[in-house]
C-alpha positions as a Markdown table, in Angstrom:
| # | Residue | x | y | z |
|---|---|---|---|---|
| 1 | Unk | 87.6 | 77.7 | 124.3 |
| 2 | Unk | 84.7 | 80.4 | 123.5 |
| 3 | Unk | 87.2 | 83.8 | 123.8 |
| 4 | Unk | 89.5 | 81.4 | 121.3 |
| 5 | Unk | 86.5 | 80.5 | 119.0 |
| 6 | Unk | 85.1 | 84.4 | 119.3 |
| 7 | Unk | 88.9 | 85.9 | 118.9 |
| 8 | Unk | 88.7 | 83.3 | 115.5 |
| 9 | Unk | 85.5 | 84.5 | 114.3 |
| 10 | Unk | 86.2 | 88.1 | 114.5 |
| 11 | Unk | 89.4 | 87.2 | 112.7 |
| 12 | Unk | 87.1 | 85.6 | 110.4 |
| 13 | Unk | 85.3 | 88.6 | 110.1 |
| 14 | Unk | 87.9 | 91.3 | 109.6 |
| 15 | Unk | 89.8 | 89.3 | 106.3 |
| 16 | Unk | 86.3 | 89.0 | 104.6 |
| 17 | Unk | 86.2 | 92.7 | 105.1 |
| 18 | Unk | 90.0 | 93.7 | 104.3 |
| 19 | Unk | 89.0 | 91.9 | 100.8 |
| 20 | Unk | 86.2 | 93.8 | 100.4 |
| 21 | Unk | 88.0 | 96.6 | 100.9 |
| 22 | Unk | 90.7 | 95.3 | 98.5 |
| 23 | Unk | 88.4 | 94.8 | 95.6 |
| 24 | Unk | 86.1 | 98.0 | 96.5 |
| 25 | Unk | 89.2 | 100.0 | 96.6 |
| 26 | Unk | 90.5 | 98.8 | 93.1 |
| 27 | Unk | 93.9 | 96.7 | 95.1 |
| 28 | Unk | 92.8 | 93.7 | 94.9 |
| 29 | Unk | 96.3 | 92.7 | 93.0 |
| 30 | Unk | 97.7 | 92.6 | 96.8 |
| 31 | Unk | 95.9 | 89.3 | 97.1 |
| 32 | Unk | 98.6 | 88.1 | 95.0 |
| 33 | Unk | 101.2 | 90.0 | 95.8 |
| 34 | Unk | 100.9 | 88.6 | 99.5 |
| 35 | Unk | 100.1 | 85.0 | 98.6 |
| 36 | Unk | 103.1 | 84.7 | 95.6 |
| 37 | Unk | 105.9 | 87.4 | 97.1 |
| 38 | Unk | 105.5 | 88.4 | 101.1 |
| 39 | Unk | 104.2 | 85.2 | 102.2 |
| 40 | Unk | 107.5 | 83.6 | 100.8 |
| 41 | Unk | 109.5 | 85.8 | 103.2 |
| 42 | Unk | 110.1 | 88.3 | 100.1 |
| 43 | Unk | 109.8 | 92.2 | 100.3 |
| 44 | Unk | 110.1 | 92.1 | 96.4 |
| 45 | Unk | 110.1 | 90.5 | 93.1 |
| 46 | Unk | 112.7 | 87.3 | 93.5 |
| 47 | Unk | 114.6 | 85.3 | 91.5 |
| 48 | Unk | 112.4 | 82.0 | 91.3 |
| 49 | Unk | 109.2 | 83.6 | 91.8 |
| 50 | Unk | 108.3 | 82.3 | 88.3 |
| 51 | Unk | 107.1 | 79.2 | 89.9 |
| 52 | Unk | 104.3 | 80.9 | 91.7 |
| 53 | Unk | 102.8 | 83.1 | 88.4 |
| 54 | Unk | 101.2 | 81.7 | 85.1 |
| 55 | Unk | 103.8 | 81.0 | 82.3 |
| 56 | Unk | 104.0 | 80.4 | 78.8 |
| 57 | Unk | 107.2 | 78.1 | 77.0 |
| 58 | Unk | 109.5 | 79.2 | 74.7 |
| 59 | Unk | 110.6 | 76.1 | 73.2 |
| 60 | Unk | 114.3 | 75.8 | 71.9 |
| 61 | Unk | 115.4 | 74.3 | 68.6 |
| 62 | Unk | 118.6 | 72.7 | 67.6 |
| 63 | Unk | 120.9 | 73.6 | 70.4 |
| 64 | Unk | 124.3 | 75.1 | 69.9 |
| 65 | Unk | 126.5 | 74.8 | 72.8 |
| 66 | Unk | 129.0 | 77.3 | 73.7 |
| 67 | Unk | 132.5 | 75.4 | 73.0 |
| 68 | Unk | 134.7 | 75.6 | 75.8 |
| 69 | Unk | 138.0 | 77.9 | 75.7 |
| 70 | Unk | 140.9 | 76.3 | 75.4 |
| 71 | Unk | 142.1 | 77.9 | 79.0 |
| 72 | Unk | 138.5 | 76.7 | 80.1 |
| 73 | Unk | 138.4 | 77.4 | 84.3 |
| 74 | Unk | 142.2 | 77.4 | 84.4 |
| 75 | Unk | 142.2 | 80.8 | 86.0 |
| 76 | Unk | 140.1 | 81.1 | 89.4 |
| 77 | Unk | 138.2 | 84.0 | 90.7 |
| 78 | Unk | 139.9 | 86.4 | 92.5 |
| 79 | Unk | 139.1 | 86.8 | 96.4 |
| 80 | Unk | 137.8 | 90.3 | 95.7 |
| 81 | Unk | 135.5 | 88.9 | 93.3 |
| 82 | Unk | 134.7 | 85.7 | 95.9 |
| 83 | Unk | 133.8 | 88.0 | 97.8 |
| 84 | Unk | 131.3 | 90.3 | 96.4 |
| 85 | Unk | 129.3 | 86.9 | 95.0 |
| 86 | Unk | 129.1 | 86.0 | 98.6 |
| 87 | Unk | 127.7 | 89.5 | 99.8 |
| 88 | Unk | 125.6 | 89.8 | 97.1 |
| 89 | Unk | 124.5 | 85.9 | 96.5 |
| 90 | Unk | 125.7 | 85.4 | 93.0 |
| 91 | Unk | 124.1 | 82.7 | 91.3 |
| 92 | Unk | 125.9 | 82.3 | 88.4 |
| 93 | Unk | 129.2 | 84.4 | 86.8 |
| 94 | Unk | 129.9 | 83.3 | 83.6 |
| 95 | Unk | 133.0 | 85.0 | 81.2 |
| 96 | Unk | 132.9 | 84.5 | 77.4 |
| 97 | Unk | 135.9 | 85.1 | 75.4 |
| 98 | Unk | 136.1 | 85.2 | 71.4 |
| 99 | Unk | 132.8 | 83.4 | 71.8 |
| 100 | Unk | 134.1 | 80.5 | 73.9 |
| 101 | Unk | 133.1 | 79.9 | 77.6 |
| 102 | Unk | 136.4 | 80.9 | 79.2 |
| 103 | Unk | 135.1 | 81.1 | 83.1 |
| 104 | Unk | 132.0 | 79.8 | 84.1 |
| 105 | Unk | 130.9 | 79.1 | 88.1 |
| 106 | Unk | 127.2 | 78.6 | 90.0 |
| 107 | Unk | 126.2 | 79.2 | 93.6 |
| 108 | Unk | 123.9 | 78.2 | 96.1 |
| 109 | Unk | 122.6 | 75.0 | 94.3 |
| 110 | Unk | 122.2 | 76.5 | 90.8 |
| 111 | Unk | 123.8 | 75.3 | 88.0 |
| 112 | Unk | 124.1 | 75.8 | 84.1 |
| 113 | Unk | 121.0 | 75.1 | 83.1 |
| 114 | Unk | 118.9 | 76.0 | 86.4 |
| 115 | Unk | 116.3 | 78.8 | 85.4 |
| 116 | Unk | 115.9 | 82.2 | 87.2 |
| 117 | Unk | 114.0 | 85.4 | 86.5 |
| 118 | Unk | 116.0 | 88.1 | 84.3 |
| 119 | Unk | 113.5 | 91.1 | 85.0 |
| 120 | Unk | 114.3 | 93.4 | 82.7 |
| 121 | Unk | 117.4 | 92.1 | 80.7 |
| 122 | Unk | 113.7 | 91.0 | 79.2 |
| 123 | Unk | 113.3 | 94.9 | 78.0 |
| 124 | Unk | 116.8 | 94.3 | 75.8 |
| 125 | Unk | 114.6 | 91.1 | 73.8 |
| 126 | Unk | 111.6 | 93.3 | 73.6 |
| 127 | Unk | 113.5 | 95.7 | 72.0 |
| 128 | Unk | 114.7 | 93.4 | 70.0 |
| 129 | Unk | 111.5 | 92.2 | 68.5 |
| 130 | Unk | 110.3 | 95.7 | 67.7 |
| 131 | Unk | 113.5 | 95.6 | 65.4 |
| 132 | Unk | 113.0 | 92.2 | 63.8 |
| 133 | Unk | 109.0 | 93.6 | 63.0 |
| 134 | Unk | 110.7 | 96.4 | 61.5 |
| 135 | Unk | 112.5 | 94.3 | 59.6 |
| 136 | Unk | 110.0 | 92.1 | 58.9 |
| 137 | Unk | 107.6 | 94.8 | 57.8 |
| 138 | Unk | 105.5 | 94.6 | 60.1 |
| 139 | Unk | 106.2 | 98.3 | 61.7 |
| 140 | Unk | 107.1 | 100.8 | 59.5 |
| 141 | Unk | 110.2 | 102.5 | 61.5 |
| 142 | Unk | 110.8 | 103.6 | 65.1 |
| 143 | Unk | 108.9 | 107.0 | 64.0 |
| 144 | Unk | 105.8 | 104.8 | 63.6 |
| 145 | Unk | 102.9 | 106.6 | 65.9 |
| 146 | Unk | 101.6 | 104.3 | 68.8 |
| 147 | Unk | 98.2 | 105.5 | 67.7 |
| 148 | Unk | 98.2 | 103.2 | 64.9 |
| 149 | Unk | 97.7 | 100.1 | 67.2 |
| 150 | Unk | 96.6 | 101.3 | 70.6 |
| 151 | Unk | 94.1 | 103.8 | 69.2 |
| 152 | Unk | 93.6 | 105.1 | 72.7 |
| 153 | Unk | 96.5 | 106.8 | 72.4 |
| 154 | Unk | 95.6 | 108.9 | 69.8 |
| 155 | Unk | 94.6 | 111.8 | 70.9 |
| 156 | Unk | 96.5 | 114.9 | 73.2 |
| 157 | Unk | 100.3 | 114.3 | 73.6 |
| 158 | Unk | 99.9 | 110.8 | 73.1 |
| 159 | Unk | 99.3 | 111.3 | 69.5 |
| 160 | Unk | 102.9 | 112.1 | 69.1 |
| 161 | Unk | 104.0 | 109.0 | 70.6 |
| 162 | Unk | 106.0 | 106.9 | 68.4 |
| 163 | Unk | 107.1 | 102.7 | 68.6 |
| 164 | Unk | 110.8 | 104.5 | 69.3 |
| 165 | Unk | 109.6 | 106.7 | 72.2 |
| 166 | Unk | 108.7 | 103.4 | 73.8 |
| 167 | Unk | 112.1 | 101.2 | 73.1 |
| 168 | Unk | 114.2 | 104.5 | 74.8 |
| 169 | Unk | 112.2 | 105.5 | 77.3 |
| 170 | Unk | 110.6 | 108.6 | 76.8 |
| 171 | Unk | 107.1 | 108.2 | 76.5 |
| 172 | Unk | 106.5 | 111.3 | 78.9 |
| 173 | Unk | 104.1 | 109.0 | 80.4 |
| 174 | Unk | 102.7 | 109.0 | 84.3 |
| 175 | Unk | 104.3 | 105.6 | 85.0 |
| 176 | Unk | 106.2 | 105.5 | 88.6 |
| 177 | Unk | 109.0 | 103.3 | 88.8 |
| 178 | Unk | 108.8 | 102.3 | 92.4 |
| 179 | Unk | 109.8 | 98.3 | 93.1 |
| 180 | Unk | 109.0 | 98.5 | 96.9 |
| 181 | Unk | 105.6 | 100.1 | 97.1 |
| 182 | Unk | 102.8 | 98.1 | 97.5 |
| 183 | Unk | 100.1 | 100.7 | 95.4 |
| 184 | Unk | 102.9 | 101.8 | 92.5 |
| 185 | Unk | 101.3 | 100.9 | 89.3 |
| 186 | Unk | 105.2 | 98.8 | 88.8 |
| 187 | Unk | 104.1 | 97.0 | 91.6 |
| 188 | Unk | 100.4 | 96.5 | 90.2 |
| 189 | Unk | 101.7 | 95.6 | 87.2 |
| 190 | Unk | 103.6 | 92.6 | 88.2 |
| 191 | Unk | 100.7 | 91.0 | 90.3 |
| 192 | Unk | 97.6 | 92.3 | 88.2 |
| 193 | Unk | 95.7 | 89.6 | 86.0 |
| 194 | Unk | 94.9 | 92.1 | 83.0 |
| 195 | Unk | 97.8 | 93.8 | 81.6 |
| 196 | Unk | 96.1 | 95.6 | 78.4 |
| 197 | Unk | 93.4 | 97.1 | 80.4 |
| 198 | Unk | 95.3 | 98.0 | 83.0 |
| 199 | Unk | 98.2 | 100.0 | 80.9 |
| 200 | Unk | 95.2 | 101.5 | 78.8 |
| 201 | Unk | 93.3 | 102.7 | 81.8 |
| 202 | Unk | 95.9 | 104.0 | 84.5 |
| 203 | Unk | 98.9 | 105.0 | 81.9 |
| 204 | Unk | 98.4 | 108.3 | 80.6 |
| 205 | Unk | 100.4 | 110.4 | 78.7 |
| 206 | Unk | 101.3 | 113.9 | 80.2 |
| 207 | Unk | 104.0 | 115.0 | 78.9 |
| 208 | Unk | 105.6 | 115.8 | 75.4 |
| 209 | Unk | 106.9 | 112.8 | 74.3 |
| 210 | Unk | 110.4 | 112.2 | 72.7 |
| 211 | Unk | 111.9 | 114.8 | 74.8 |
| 212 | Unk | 114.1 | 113.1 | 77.1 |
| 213 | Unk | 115.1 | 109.9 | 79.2 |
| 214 | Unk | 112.5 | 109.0 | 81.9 |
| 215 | Unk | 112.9 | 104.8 | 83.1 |
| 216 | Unk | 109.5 | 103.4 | 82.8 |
| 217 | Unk | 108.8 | 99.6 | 82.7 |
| 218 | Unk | 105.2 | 100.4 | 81.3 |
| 219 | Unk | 107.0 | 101.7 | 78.0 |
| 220 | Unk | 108.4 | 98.3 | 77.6 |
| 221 | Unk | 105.1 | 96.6 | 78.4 |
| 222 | Unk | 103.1 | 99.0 | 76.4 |
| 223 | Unk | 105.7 | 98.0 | 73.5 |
| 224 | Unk | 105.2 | 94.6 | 73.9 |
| 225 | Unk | 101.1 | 95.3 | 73.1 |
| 226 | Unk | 102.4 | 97.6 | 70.0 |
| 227 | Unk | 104.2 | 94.5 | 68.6 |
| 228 | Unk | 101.8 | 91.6 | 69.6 |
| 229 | Unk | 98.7 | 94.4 | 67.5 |
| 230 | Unk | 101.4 | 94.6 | 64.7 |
| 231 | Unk | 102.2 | 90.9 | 63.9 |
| 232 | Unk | 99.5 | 89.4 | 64.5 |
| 233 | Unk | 101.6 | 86.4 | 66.9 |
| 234 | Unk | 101.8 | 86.3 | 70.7 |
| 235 | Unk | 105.0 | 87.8 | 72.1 |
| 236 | Unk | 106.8 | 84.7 | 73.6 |
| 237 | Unk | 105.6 | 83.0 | 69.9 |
| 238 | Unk | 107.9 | 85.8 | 68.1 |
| 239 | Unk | 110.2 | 85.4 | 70.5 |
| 240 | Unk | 110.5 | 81.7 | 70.0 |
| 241 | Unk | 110.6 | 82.0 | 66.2 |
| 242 | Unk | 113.0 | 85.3 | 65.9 |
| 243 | Unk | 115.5 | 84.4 | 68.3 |
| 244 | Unk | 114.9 | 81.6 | 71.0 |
| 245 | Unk | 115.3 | 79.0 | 68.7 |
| 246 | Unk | 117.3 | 80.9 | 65.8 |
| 247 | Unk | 120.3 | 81.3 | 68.4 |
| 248 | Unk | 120.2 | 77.7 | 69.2 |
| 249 | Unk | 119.4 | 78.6 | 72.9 |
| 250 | Unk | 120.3 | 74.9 | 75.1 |
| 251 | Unk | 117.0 | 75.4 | 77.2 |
| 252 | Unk | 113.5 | 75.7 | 76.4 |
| 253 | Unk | 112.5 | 79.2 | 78.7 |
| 254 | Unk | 109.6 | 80.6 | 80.3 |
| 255 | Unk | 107.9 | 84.4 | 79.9 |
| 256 | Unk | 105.4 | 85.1 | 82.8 |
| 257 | Unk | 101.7 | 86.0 | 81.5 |
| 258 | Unk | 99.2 | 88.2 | 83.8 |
| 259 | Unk | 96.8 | 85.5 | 83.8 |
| 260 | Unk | 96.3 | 82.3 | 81.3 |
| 261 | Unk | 92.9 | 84.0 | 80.9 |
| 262 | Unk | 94.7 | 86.8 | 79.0 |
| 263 | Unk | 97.6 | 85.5 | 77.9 |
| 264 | Unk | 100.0 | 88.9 | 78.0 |
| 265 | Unk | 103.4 | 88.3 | 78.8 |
| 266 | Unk | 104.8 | 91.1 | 81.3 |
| 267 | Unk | 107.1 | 92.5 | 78.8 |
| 268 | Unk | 109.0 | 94.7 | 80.9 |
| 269 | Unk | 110.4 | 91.5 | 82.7 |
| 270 | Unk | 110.5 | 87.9 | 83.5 |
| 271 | Unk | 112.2 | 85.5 | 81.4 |
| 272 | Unk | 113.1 | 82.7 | 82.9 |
| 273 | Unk | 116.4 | 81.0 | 81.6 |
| 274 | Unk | 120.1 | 80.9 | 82.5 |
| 275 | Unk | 123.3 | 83.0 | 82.1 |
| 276 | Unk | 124.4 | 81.0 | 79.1 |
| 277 | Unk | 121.2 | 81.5 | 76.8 |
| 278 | Unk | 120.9 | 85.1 | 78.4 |
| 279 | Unk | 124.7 | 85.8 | 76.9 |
| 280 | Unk | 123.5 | 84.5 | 73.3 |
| 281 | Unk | 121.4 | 87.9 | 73.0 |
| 282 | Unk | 124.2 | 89.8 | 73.9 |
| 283 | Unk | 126.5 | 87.6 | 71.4 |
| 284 | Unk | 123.8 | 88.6 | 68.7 |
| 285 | Unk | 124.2 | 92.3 | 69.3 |
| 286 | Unk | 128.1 | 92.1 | 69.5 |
| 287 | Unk | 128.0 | 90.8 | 66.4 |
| 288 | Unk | 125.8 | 93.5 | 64.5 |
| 289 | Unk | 122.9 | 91.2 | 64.4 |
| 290 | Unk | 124.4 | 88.3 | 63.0 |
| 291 | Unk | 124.1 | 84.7 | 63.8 |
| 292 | Unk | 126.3 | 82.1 | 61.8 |
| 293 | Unk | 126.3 | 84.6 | 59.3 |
| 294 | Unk | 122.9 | 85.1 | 58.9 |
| 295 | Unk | 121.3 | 88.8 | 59.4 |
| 296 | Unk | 119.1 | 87.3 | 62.2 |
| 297 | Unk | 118.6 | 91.8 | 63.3 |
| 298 | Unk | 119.4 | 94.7 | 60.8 |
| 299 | Unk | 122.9 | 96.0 | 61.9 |
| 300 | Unk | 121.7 | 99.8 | 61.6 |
| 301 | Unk | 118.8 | 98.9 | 64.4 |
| 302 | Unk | 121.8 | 97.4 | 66.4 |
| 303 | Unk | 123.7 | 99.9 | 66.1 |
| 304 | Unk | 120.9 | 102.8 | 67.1 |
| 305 | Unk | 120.0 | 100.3 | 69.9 |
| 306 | Unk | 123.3 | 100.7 | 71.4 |
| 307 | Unk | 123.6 | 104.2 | 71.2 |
| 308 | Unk | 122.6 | 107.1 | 73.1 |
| 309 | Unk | 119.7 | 108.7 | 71.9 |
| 310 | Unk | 120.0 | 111.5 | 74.1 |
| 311 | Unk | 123.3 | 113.4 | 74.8 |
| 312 | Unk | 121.9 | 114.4 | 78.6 |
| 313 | Unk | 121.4 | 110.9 | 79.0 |
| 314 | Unk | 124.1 | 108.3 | 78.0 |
| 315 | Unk | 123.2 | 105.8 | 80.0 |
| 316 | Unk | 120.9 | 104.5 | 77.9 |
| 317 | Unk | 120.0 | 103.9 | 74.1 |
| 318 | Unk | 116.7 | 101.1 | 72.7 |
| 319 | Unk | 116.6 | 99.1 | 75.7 |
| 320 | Unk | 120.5 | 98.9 | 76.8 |
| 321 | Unk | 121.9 | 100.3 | 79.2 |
| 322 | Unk | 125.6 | 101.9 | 77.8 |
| 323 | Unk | 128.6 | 102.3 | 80.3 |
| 324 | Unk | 132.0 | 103.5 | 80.3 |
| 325 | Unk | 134.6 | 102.0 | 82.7 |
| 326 | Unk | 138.5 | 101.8 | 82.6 |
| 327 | Unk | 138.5 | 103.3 | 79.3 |
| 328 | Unk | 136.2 | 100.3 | 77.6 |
| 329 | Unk | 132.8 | 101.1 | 76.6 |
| 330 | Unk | 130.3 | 98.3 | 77.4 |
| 331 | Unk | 126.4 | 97.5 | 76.0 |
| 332 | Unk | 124.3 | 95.7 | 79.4 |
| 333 | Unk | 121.2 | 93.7 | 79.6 |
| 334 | Unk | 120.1 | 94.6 | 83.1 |
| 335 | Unk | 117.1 | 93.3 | 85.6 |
| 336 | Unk | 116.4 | 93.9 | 89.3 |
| 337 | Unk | 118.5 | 92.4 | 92.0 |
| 338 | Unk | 121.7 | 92.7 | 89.5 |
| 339 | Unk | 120.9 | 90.4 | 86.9 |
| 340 | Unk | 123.4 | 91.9 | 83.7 |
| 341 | Unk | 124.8 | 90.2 | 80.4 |
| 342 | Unk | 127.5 | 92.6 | 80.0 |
| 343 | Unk | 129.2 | 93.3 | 76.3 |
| 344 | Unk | 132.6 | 94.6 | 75.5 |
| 345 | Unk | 132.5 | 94.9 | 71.2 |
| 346 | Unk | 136.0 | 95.8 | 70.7 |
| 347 | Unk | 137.5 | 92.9 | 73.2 |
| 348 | Unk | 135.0 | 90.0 | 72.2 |
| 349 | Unk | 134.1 | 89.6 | 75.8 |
| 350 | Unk | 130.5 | 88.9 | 77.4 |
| 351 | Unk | 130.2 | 88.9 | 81.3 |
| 352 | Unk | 127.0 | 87.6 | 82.6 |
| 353 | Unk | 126.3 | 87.6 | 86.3 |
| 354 | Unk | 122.8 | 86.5 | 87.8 |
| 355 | Unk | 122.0 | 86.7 | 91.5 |
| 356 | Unk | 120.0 | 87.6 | 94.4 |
| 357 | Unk | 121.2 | 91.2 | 95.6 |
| 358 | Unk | 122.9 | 94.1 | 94.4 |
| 359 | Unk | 124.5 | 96.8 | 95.8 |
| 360 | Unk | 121.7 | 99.3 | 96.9 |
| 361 | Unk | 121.0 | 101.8 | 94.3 |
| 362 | Unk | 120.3 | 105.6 | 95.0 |
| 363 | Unk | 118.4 | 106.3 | 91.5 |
| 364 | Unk | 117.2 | 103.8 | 88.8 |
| 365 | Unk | 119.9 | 102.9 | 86.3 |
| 366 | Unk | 122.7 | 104.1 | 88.8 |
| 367 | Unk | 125.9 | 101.8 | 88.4 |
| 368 | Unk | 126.7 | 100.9 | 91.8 |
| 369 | Unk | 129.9 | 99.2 | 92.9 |
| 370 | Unk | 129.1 | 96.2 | 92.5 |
| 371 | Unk | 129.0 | 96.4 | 88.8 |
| 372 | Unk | 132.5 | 98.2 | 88.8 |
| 373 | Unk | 133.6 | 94.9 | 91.0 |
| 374 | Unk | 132.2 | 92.2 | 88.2 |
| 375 | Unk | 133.8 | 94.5 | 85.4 |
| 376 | Unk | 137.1 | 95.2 | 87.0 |
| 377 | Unk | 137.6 | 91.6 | 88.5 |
| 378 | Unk | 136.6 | 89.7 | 85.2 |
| 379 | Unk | 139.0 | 91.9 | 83.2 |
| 380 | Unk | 142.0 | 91.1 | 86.5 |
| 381 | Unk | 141.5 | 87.4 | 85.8 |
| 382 | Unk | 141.2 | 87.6 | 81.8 |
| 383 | Unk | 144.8 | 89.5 | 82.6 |
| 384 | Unk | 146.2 | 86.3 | 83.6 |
| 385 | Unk | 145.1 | 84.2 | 80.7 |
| 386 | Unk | 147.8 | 82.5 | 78.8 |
């Protein structure tokens, strides 16, 4: 027994020391990271994770259900698409046509109202809220300097920052988009307990901004502080009064905070609600802003939202993605792990897919196959509709 009890002690010993280290060292945040992700068998962010970090509701008001299509479910998915929601571990793959659930089907236990993490489809609703201050005068324009809410970024480069910089990604900030390292400041920012300190003190900007693309999650985050300083109202409370409950979403959600303590929603990510409340965002945008004929979003900040901003790069506009494919040109809400509300303007059709995997990506934004698959198979079954 005394080499067990010694062998324990030493053990003992050596975690006392590794938190030291941990907290000396400024990586502390790994505390979390291990407890809420890795212990949990988990390399990375996942899609229920939100029941292991502090959260804040977003109630819903009236609901509006989606009414059903009149060919509701009559055609089935096509083995091709069977099986890439097997090898990928589809959750949920909903098709909405002429704003009417035509084809709606859950996996592995989930159903239509189960809840799981959209990661950054969240950027689209961030976005989204620097347009309704806009329009709600609380922010000037998308030229509107940075430096006139976070005055630490008023000096250098970063005086030249502007509220639009932010929403397209091209801050020319520091900020390294890496999901799978343990010391990125992505992966920091996901587990740390302080999100305004910790985006004032480690993001810097170094280069001109405005110039071009550059995918940075702390953009959007940094965003979300420009609009909390602007209104006045906590992010998931604007959230809840511009959109959550004015689109008559079915589900109250959740927005994971860095800490009750501080109360600041990560607002590059984590919303947690299902693919039929996700799709109403994208219904909002289809529809130049308008909800039951009410301007619920300017249609010229729609419309700038969904379009380049950069010729080199036109993948991406105020946080959409924009893709072409078989000749139709589509606006996507995208997250990690695949999660996409995917718009098609000129056909009236939403495609909203949630899951656990995706096909591996070689560069951030890249449309892989699998998103050709969930485009090309929806559009084979829609072919068969009657």
């Amino acid at each position: 027994m005394k080499p067990i009890k010694k062998a324990l002690k030493w053990l003992a010993v050596l975690l006392v020391l590794l938190v030291i280290a941990l907290y000396v060292t400024d990586t502390d945040y790994l505390i979390k990271a291990v407890k809420n992700i890795y212990l949990n068998g988990h390399t990375t962010a996942f899609l229920e994770d939100y029941k292991n970090f502090d959260n804040q509701v977003i109630k819903n008001g009236t609901p509006q259900p989606w009414p059903n299509h009149k060919n509701y479910n009559k055609v089935k998915e096509t083995d091709i698409l069977t099986h890439a929601n097997n090898t990928y571990s589809t959750i949920a793959f909903v098709i909405i046509k002429n704003d009417s659930i035509w084809f709606e089907k859950y996996y592995d236990g989930f159903n239509e109202n189960s809840k799981s993490n959209s990661f950054s489809m969240a950027k689209s609703y961030v976005t989204g809220l620097l347009g309704k201050a806009i329009m709600d005068g609380y922010i000037k324009s998308l030229n509107q300097p940075v430096c006139d809410f976070l005055p630490e970024y008023c000096d250098g480069l970063a005086a030249t920052l502007t509220v639009g910089d932010l929403s397209s990604m091209a801050s020319g900030s520091n900020w390294d988009e890496a999901y799978y390292s343990p010391f990125s400041i992505t992966t920091r920012a996901y587990f740390d307990d302080d999100l305004n300190t910790m985006i004032l003190d480690k993001v810097k900007v170094v280069e001109q901004p405005g110039q071009y693309f550059k995918y940075a999650s702390g953009d959007t985050q940094m965003l979300g502080m420009v609009i909390e300083k602007a209104t006045g109202k906590k992010l998931y409370e604007y959230l809840e009064d511009s959109f959550w409950k004015p689109l008559g979403c079915e589900n109250e959600t959740l927005w994971q905070v860095d800490s009750k303590a501080n109360d600041m929603v990560k607002a590059y990510c984590c919303i947690a609600s299902n693919a039929k409340d996700f799709a109403r965002f994208g219904k909002l945008y289809k529809d130049y802003g308008k909800w039951n004929g009410k301007q619920i979003l300017d249609s010229t900040f729609v419309s700038k939202a969904i379009t380049p901003r950069f010729a080199e790069s036109p993948q991406y506009g105020y946080g959409w993605w924009l893709y072409e494919k078989d000749s139709k040109s589509f606006f996507i809400m995208r997250g990690h792990l695949g999660q996409m509300v995917i718009v098609d303007r000129l056909n009236n059709i939403i495609v909203v897919r949630l899951g656990h995997k995706r096909t591996p990506q070689t560069f951030i934004g890249e449309f892989a196959e699998d998103v050709d698959v969930y485009i090309e198979e929806a559009y084979n079954m829609l072919a068969h509709d009657q």
